[in-house]
C-alpha positions as CSV (number, residue, x, y, z in Angstrom):
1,X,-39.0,56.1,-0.4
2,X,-37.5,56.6,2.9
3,X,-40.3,57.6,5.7
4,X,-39.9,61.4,6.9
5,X,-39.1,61.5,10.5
6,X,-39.0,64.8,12.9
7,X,-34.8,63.8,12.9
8,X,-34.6,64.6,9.9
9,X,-34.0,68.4,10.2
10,X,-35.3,71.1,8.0
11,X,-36.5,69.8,3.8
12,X,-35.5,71.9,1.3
13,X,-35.5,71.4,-2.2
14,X,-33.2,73.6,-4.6
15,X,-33.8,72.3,-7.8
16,X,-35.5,74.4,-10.7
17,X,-37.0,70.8,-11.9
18,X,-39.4,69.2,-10.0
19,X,-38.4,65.4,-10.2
20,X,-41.2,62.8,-11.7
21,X,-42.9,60.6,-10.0
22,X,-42.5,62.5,-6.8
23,X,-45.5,64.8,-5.2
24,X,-45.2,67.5,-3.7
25,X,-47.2,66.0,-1.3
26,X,-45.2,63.7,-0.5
27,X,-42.0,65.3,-0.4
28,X,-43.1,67.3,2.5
29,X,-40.6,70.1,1.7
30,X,-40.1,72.5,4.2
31,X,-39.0,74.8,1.7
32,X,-38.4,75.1,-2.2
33,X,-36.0,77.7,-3.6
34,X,-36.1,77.4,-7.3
35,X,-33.6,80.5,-7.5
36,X,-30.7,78.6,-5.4
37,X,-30.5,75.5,-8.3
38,X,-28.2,75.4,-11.4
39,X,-29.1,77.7,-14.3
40,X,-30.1,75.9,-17.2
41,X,-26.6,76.2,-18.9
42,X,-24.9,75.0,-16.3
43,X,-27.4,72.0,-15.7
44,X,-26.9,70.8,-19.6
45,X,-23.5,71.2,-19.6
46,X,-22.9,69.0,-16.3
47,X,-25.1,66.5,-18.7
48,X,-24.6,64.6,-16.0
49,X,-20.6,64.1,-16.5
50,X,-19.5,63.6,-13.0
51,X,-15.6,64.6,-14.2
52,X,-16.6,68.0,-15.5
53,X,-16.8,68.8,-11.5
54,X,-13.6,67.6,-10.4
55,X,-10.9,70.0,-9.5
56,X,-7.3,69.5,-10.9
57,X,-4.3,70.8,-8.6
């Protein structure tokens, strides 16, 4: 994990799952906004699927 330096700017986190193996500690998170992340339904249908996102012209 990359060191946190004062460059860095303002940490915030806007994901509704806290990822493992990271605490929240560490993370030093400036702020965490649950409310701003996917919504469940949208999160599993992305699934992941990078192509789902892409926009056709």
């Amino acid at each position: 994990m990359k060191l946190l330096q004062k460059k860095d700017g303002y940490r915030l986190s806007v994901d509704r799952h806290w990822p493992g193996g990271v605490s929240k500690e560490k993370a030093k998170l400036d702020e965490c906004r649950k409310e701003l992340g996917l919504s469940d339904k949208l999160r599993q249908w992305f699934n992941h699927k990078h192509e789902r996102f892409t926009i056709k012209y």
